[in-house]
C-alpha positions in Angstrom: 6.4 -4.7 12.6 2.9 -5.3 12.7 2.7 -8.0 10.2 4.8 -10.0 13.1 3.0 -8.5 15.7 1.4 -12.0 16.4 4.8 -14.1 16.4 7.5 -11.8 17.3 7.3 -10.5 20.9 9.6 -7.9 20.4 7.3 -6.3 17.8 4.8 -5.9 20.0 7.0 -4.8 22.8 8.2 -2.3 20.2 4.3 -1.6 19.1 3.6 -0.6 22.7 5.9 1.3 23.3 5.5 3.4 20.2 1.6 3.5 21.2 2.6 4.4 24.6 4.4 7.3 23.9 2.1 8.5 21.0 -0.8 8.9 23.8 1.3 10.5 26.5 2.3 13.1 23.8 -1.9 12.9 22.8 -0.8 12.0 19.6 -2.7 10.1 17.1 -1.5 6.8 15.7 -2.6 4.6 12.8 -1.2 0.6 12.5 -0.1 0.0 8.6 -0.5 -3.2 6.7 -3.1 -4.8 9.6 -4.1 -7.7 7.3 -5.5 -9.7 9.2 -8.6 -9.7 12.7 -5.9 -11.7 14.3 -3.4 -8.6 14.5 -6.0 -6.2 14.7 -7.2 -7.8 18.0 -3.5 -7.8 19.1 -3.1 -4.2 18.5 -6.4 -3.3 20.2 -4.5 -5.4 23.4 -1.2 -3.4 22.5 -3.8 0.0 22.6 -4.0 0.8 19.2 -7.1 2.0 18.2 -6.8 3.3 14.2 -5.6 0.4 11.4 -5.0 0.7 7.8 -4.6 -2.1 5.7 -6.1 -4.6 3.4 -8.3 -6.0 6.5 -10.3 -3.1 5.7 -9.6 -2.2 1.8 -7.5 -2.8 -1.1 -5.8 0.2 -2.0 -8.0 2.5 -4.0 -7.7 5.2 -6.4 -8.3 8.5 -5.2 -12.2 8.6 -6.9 -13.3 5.3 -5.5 -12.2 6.2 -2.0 -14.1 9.9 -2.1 -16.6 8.4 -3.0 -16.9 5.3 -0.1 -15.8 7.8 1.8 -19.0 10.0 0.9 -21.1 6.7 1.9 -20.1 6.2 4.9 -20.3 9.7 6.0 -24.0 9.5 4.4 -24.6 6.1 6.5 -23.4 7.9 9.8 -25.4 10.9 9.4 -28.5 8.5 8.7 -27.3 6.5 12.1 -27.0 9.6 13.9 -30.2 11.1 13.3 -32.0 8.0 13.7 -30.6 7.9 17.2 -31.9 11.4 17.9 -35.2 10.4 17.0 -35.0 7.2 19.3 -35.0 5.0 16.5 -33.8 1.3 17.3 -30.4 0.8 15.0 -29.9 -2.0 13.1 
């Protein structure tokens, strides 16, 4: 569905709904196969707020994600304490 999510309107009816019952039970949703800002931006208007898809990676084996996962967990930790010693983010 979220492939059409731009040209079918019933997707996104369908999208919504899906995201609206997800947050009354506080559950956590993720969008599959965003590919594409376009739908991404479309979701965010739907409520979506977690995407998967090739918009943010090609799928990866197992080591290579670890490991980006690793560097971005090393880049926030930089961010954060950067922040805590009032130091202008770039």
């Amino acid at each position: 569905m979220v492939k059409q999510v731009i040209t079918n309107e019933r997707c996104a009816d369908i999208i919504s709904s899906i995201v609206y019952l997800s947050q009354s039970l506080h559950f956590i949703i993720v969008a599959e196969y965003v590919e594409t800002q376009m739908q991404r931006d479309r979701l965010i208007e739907i409520g979506c707020t977690c995407f998967q898809g090739y918009l943010y990676s090609k799928p990866l084996p197992f080591l290579e994600f670890y490991e980006k996962l690793k560097q971005l967990e090393e880049n926030i930790n930089c961010c954060l304490a950067k922040k805590d010693k009032g130091q202008v983010l770039s």
